[in-house]
C-alpha positions in Angstrom: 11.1 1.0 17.9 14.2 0.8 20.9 14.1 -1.9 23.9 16.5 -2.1 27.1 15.8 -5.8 27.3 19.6 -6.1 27.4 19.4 -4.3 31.0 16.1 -6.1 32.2 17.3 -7.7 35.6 16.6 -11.6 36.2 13.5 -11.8 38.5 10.8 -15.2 39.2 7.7 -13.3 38.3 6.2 -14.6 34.7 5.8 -11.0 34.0 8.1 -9.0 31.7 7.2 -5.6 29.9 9.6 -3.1 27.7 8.5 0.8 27.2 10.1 3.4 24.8 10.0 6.4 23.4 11.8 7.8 19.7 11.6 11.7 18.8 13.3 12.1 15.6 13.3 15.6 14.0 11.1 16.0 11.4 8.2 13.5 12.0 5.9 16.2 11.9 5.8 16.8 8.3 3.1 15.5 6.1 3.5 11.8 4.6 3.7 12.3 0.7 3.3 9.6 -1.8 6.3 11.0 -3.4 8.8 10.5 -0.1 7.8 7.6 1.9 8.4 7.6 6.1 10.0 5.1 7.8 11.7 5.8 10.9 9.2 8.8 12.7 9.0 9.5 16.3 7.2 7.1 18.0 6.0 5.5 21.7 5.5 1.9 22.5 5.1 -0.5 25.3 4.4 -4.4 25.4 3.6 -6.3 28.1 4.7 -10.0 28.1 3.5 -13.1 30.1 5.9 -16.5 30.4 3.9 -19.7 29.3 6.6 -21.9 30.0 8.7 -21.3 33.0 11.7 -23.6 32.9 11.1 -24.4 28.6 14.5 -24.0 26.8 12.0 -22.3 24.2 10.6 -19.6 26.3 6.9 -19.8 24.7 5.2 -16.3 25.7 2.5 -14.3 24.9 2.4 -10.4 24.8 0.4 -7.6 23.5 2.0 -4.3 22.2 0.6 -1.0 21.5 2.3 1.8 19.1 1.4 5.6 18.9 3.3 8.0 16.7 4.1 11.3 18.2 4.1 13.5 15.3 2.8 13.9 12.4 -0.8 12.0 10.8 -2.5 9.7 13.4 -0.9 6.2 13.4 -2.0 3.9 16.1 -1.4 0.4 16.3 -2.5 -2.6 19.0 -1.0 -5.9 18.4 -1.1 -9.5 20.1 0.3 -12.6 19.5 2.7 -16.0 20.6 6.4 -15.9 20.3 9.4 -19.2 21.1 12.5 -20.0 20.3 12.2 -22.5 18.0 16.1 -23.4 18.3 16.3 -23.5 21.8 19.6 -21.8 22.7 19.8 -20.4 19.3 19.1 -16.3 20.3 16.0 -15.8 18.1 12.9 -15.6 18.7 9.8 -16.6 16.2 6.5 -14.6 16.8 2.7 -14.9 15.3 0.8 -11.8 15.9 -2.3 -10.0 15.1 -2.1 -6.7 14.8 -5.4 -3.4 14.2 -3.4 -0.5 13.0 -5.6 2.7 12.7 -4.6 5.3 10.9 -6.5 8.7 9.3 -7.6 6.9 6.4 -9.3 4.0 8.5 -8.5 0.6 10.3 -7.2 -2.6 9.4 -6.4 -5.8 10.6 -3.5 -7.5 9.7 -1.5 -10.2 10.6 2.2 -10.6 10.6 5.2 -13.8 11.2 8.5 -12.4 12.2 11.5 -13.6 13.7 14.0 -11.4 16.0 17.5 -11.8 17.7 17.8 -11.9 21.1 21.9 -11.5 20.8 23.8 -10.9 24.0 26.1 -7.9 24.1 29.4 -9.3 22.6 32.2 -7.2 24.3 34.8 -5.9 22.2 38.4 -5.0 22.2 39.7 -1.7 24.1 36.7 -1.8 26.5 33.8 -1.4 23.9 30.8 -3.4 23.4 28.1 -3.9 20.5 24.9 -4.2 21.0 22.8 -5.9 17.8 19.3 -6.4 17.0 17.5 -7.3 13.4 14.2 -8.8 12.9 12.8 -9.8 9.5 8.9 -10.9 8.6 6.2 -10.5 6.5 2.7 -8.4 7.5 -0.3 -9.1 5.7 -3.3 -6.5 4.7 -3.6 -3.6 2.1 -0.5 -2.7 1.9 1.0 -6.2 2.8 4.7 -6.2 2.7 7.8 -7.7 3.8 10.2 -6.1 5.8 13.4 -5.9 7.6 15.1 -3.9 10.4 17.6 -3.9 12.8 20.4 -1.3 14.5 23.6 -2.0 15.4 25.4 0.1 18.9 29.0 -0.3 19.7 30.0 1.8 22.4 32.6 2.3 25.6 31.9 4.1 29.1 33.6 6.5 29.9 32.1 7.3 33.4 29.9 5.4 35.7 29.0 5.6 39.7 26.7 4.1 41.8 23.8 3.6 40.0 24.5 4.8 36.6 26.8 4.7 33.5 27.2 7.3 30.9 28.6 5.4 27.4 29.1 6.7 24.2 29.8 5.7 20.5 28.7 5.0 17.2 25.4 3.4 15.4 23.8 2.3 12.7 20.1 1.7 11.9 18.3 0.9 9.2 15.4 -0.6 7.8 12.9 -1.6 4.8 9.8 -2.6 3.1 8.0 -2.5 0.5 8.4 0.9 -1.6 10.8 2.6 0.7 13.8 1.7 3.1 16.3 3.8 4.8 20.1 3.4 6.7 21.9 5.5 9.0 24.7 6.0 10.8 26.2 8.7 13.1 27.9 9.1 17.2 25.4 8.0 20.0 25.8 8.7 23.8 23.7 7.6 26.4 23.2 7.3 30.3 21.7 4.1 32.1 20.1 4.5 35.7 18.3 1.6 37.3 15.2 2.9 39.2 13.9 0.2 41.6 12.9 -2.9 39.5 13.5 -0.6 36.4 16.3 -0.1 34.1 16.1 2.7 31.8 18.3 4.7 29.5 18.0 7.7 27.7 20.0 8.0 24.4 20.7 10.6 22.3 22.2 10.5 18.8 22.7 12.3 15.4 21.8 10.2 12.7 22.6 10.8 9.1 20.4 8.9 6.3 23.4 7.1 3.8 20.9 5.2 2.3 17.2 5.7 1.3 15.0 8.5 0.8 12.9 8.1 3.2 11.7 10.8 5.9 12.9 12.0 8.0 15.6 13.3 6.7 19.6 13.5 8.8 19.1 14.9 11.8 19.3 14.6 15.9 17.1 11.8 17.7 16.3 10.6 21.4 15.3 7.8 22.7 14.2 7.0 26.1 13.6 3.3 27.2 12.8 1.1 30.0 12.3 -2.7 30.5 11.8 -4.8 33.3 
């Protein structure tokens, strides 16, 4: 699930929103019991609404919805509260309800998470890391705790008037409950603000170190936008 909150420029409305899009090869296969999926192309969007304009804890509210792309239905509509219960402290603590809808039926579940809001930490030699990781717990059937995060350090290597081309390496991993996965592997990508919009397109080969989940090594793209 990739944001481009990093790019979002600084603007008075109360009104902030990321999009995204992941196509991973081989998310189109069938889930099996015997190799769990974590990781599978995916599309997403939330839509989030300051409470507290001016509040060193940035109370919003926001409501999310998640489609996969490939593969058996997975649909899932989510809303909740988030803060930052340290103040300056980049994390962010969010309550959410969540109806996921799958083949087999819908549920309603509930989840408490917490996610870092780092700022890009610039590097020796002209590179830069980006870093994300959230951690929580989700309740239901299958209720589970779980983990994720990616890691990008990268340098341009061209930019002009309204874009930059970068490229590097990555990591990204995740788990929960019964199955987890990390990978790593070179990522390049171009950033192009359009109007009010910032989005990037990435594109990167990712081989599974860790895990056994599917999919399995392979190329992915992801394009995302945030405002």
């Amino acid at each position: 699930m990739q944001s481009a909150a990093e790019f979002r420029q600084s603007a008075p409305s109360r009104w902030s929103g990321d999009s995204w899009a992941l196509f991973r090869q081989g998310s189109d296969s069938a889930l099996s019991a015997l190799r769990p999926s974590y990781g599978r192309s995916q599309a997403g969007a939330v839509l989030r609404y300051d409470l507290g304009q001016g509040s060193s804890r940035r109370p919003q509210a926001y409501a999310r919805a998640t489609t996969a792309l490939a593969g058996p239905k997975q649909r899932e509509l989510a809303a909740g509260l988030s803060t930052r219960p340290f103040g300056s402290v980049p994390m962010r603590a969010h309550v959410e309800g969540r109806i996921f809808d799958t083949q087999f039926g819908t549920e309603t579940r509930a989840a408490a998470f917490v996610v870092t809001e780092l700022p890009m930490a610039e590097l020796p030699g002209g590179f830069s890391a980006e870093t994300y990781a959230q951690t929580g717990y989700v309740t239901g059937e299958f209720a589970t705790p779980f983990v994720d995060g990616q890691m990008r350090v990268s340098r341009p290597f061209k930019q002009g008037r309204g874009y930059r081309l970068e490229a590097g390496a990555g990591a990204w991993g995740g788990a929960q409950e019964g199955t987890g996965r990390l990978d790593i592997g070179p990522t390049a990508s171009i950033t192009v603000p359009l109007g009010r919009v910032n989005a990037r397109l990435s594109a990167d080969y990712r081989f599974r170190v860790a895990g056994d989940a599917e999919p399995a090594s392979g190329p992915a793209l992801t394009l995302s936008a945030g405002f």
